[in-house]
Every structure is written in C-alpha cells, then in structure tokens.
VEXVEXNU-221121 format. One record per residue: residue number from 1; residue in three letters; x, y, z of N, C-alpha, C in turn. Coordinates in Angstrom, 3 decimals. Example, Ala and Ser with C-alpha at 12.3 -4.5 7.8 and 13.67 -1.06 7.14 Angstrom:
% residues 2
1  ALA  13.190  -5.690  7.800  12.300  -4.500  7.800  13.200  -3.300  7.800;
2  SER  12.850  -2.250  7.080  13.670  -1.060  7.140  12.900  0.030  7.870;
//
This chain:
% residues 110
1  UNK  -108.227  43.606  118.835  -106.865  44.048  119.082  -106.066  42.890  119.675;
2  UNK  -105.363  43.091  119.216  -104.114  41.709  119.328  -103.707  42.226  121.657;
3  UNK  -103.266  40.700  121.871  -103.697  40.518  123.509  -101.764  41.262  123.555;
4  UNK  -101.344  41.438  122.764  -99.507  42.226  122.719  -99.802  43.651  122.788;
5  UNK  -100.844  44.438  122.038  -101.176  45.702  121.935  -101.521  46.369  123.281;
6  UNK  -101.358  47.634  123.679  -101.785  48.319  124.669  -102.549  49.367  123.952;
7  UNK  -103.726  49.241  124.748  -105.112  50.127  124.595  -104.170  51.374  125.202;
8  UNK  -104.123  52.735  124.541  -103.684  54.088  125.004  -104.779  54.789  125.519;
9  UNK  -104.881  56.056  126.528  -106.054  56.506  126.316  -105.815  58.226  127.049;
10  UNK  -106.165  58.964  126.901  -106.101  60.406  127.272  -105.319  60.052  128.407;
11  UNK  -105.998  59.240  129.459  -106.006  58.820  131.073  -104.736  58.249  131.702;
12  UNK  -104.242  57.226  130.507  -103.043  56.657  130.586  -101.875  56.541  130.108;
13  UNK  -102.174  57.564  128.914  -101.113  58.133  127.802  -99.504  57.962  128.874;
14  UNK  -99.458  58.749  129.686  -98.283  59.155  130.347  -97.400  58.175  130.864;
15  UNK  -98.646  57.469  131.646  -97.873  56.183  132.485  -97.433  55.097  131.975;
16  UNK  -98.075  55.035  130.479  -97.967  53.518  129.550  -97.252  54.175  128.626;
17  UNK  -97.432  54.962  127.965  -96.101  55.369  126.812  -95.203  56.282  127.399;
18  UNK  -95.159  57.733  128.114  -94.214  58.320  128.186  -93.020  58.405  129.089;
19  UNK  -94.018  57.170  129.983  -92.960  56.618  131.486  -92.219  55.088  131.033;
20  UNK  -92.567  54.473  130.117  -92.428  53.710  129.677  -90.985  53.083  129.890;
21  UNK  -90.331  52.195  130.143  -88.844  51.725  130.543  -88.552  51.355  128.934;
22  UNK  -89.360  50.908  128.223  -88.822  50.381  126.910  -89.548  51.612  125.875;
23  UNK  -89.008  51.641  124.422  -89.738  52.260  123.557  -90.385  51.966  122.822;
24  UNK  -91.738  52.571  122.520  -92.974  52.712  122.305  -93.812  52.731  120.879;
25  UNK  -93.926  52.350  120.079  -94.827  52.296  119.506  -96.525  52.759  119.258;
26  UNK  -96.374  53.853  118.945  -98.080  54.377  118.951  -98.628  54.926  117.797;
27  UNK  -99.962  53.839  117.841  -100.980  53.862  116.811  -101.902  55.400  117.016;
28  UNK  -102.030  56.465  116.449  -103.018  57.142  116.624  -103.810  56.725  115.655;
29  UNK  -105.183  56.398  115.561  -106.006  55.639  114.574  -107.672  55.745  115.185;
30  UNK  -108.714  55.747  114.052  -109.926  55.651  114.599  -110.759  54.526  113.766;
31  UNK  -112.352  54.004  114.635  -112.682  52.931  113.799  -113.204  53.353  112.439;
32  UNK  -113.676  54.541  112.130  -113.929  55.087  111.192  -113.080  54.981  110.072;
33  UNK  -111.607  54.884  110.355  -110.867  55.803  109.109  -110.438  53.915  108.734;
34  UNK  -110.717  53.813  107.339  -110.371  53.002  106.339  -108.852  52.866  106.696;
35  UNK  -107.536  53.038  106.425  -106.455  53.641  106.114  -105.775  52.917  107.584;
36  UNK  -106.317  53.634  108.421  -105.727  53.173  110.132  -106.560  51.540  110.184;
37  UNK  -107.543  51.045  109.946  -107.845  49.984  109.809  -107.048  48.696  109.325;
38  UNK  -106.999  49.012  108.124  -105.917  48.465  106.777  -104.211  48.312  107.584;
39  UNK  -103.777  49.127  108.621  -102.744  49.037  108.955  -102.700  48.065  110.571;
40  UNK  -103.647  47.954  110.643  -103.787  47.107  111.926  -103.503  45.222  111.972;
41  UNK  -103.150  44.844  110.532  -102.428  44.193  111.168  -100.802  44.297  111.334;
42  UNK  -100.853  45.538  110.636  -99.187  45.725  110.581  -98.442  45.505  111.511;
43  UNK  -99.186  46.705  112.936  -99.178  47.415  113.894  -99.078  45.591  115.051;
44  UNK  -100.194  45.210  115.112  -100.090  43.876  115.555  -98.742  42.983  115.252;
45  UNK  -98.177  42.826  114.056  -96.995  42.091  113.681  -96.202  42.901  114.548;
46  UNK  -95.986  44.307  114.647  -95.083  44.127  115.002  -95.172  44.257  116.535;
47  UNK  -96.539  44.401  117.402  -96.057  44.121  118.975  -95.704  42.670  119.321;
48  UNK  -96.592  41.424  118.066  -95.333  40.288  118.169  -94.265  39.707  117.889;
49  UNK  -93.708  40.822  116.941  -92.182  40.358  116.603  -91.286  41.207  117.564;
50  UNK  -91.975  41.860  118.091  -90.848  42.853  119.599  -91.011  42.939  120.692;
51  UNK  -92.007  41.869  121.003  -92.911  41.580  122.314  -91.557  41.525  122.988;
52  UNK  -91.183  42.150  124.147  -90.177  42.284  125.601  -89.370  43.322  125.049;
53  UNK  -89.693  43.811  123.777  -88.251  45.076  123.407  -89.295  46.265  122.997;
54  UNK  -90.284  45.716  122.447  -90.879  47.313  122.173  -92.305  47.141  122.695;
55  UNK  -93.194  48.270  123.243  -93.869  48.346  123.298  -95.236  49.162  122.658;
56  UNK  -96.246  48.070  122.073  -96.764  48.793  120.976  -98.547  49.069  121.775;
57  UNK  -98.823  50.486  120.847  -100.101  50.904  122.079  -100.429  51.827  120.868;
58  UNK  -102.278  51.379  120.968  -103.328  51.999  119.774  -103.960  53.117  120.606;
59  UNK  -103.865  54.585  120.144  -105.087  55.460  120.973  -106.097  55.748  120.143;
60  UNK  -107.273  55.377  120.173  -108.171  55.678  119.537  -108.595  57.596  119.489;
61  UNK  -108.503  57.757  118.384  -108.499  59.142  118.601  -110.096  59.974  119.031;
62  UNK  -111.006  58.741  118.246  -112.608  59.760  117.993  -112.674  59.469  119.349;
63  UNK  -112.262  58.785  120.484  -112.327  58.346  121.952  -111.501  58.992  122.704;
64  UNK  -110.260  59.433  122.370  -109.848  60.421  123.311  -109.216  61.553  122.320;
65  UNK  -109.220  62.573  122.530  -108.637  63.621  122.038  -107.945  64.429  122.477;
66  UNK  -107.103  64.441  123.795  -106.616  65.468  124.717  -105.134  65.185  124.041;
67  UNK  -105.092  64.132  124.543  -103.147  63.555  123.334  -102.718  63.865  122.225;
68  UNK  -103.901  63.730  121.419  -103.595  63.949  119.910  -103.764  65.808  119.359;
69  UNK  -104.170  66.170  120.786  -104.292  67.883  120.355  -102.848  68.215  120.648;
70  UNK  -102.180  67.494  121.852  -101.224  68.297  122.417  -100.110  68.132  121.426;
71  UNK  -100.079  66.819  120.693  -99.232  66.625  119.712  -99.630  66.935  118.126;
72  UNK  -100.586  67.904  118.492  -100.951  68.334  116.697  -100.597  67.427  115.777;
73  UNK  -101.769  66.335  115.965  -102.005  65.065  115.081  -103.492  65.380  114.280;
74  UNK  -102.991  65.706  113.045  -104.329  66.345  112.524  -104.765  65.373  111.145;
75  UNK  -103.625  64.265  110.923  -104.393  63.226  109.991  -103.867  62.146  110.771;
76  UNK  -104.993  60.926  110.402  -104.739  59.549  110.748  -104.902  58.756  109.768;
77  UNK  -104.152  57.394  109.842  -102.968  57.293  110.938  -102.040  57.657  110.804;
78  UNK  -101.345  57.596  112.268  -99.878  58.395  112.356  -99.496  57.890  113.525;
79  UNK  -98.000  57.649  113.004  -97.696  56.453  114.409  -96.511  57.873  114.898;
80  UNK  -96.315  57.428  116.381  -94.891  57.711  116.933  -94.351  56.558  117.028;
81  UNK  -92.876  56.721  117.444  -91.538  56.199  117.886  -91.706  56.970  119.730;
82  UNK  -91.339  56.689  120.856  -91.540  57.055  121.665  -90.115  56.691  122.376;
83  UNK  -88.803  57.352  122.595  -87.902  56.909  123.441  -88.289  57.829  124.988;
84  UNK  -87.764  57.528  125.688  -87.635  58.285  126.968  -88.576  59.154  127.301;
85  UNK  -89.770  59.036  126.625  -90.826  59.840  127.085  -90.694  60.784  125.816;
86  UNK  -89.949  61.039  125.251  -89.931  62.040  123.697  -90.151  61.757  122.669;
87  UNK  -90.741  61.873  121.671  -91.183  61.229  120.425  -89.707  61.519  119.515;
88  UNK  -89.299  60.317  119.132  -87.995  60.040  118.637  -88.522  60.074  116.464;
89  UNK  -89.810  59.593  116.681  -90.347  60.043  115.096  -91.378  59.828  114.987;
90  UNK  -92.032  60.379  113.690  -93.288  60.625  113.576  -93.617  59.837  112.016;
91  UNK  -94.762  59.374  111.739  -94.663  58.904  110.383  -96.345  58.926  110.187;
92  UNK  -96.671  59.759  109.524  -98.258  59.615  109.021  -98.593  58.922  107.464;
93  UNK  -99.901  58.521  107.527  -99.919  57.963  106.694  -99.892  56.497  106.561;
94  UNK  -100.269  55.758  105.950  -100.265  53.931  105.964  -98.627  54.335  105.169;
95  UNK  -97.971  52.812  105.907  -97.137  52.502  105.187  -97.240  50.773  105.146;
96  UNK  -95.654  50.478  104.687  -95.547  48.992  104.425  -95.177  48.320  105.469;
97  UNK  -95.359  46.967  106.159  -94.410  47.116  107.011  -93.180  46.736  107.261;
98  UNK  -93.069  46.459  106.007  -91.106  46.774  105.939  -90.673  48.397  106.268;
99  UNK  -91.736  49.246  105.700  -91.266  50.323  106.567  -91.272  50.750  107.114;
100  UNK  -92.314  50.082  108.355  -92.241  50.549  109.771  -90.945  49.301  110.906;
101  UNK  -91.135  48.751  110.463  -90.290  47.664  110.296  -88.028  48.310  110.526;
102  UNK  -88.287  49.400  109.188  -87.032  50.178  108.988  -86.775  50.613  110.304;
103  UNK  -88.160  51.801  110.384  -87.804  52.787  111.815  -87.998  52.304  112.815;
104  UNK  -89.019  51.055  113.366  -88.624  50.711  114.522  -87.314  50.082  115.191;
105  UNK  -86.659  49.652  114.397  -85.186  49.134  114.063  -83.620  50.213  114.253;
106  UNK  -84.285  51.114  113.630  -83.286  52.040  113.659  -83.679  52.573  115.067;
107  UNK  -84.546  52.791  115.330  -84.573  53.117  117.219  -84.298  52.727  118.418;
108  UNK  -84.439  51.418  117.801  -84.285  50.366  118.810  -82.638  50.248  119.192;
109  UNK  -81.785  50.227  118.195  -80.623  49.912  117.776  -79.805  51.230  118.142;
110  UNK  -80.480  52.113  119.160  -79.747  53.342  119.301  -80.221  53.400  120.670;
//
C-alpha cells in the first residue's frame, strides 16, 4: 500500500474518515477479490495526485466487517466519496480512473 493511503479499520473508521477535516476517499476491498486488486493502483494515483486535498483510505473488508455492514456494502469494490462525515457517493464496481478521477473532482470542487 502506497505510504499516501490510510489503512481504515472497524476501530478507526470514525476518527480517520468520518471526522476527517478534508474529504475522503474509501476503498472497501479484500485480498481475495481479483477486481479490488486490479484497482489498487488507481486508488494509489489518486492519494498522490490529491495528497493535502483528499484523503484516500483502504478498509479491508474480510478484516473488518462492522463498517461495511452498517453501510450495506454487499459487493466489492466499492468506493465512497466522504464529505463531512456523510457519504457524498457511492460507486461499486472497478472503474477507469478517469472515472474516479470525474467524481473525485466534482466533490472536491463543491
């Protein structure tokens, strides 16, 4: 994991993403799943192309599961958008990262 990424975890979910002063970026992903793998360096590009504006954070799901129940995350991967402690969007599924790229942009910019 890239030294820009924040490790998420049941324990610290709150204090690192939902207290967060900046907005958030979160990987729900496991080492198992092909798909969330394949997107990891995406996920990496972009905690260094927004390193001091966004903050980007992987929770491993087969490792914690209390987060991903409360937010009925039932395929991976699936990222949030995280403003003010509220999930501003949701996007499952691998994408490109021009198109994560889109929505972190459009969040940021609001």
């Amino acid at each position: 994991m890239s030294d820009k990424t924040v490790t998420l975890t049941d324990a610290n979910f709150e204090a690192e993403a939902l207290k967060s002063e900046r907005p958030v970026f979160v990987d729900f992903w496991a080492p198992w799943c092909g798909p969330c793998r394949a997107m990891t360096p995406h996920v990496e590009r972009l905690a260094t192309e927004y390193d001091g504006r966004l903050k980007v954070g992987k929770l491993d799901t087969s490792e914690n599961t209390e987060v991903p129940t409360r937010y009925g995350i039932t395929a991976i991967p699936t990222f949030f958008v995280l403003k003010d402690g509220e999930v501003a969007e949701t996007i499952v599924g691998a994408r490109s990262f021009n198109d994560l790229k889109a929505i972190v942009d459009k969040h940021l910019s609001t």
